[in-house]
Steps between C-alpha positions, in 0.01 A plus 500: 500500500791496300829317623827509347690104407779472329459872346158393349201718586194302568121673493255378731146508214231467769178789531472637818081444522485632812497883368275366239241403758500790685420703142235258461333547860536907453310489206254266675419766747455768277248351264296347838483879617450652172275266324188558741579930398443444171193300508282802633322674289235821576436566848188454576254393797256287412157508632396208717204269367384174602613351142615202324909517414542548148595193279639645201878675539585567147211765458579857448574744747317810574548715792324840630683684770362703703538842364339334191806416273486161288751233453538212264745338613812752631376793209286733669240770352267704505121386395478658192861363416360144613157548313695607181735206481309241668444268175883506462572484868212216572599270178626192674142527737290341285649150522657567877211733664583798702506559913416885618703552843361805634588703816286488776502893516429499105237689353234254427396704172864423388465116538173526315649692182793224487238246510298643286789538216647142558144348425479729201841392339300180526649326795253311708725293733535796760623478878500727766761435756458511888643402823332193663355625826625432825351210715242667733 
C-alpha cells in the first residue's frame, strides 16, 4: 500500500504468500492425479495362481501381451527382434534377475520361447508373475 507524507512515497516490501500457496496446492493436485498415470506400464491380465508375492522389485521386466508382442520395460517387439537383442536388452539381469508377466490369454508357446532365451543369455533368477487368487 503506498501512502503519500509530506510528498514522500513510501513502498509497502511484504510478499503476498497467499497466491504463492495456491500455486503450490495446484501443482499438488496435478502430480497426485498424474503420478499414478505414469506408473503403468503394459496392460496386461495376469493369470491367477495360488503363489508366493515376489520379493525382489529391482528385477527386469518382461511382458507378453496377448496378441504375443514382448516388452522390456515400455520398448515393445516382436520375438525375433527380442531374441536378436536379448544379450544387449537382458545385460543388467544377471546381477538383478528377470520377472516374465504374461497375459492370461497369451500363447503359452510364446512364454516358453522367452523363457527359453532368458535362461540361454544365462540368466537363472527367473519369475513368472501372477495374480494371487481370490479367497474361496
Amino acid at each position: 500500500m503506498r501512502r503519500r507524507r509530506a510528498g514522500r512515497l513510501h513502498l509497502n516490501a511484504e510478499i503476498n504468500v497467499v497466491s504463492l500457496i495456491d500455486v503450490m496446492m495446484l501443482l499438488l493436485v496435478i502430480f497426485m492425479i498424474t503420478a499414478p498415470l505414469m506408473q503403468g506400464g503394459v496392460d496386461i491380465r495376469l493369470p491367477e495362481a495360488d503363489a508366493k508375492p515376489l520379493e525382489d522389485k529391482s528385477s527386469i521386466v518382461i511382458s507378453i501381451d496377448r496378441n504375443g508382442r514382448i516388452y522390456v520395460g515400455r520398448d515393445g517387439m516382436s520375438y525375433s527382434e527380442f531374441a536378436g537383442s536379448a544379450r544387449t536388452l537382458l545385460r543388467g539381469g544377471l546381477q538383478r534377475g528377470v520377472t516374465i508377466r504374461a497375459d492370461r490369454q497369451a500363447n503359452v508357446e510364446m512364454l516358453l520361447r522367452v523363457f527359453a532365451v532368458v535362461r540361454n543369455v544365462g540368466i537363472t533368477n527367473i519369475g513368472v508373475a501372477a495374480e494371487s487368487e481370490p479367497p474361496r
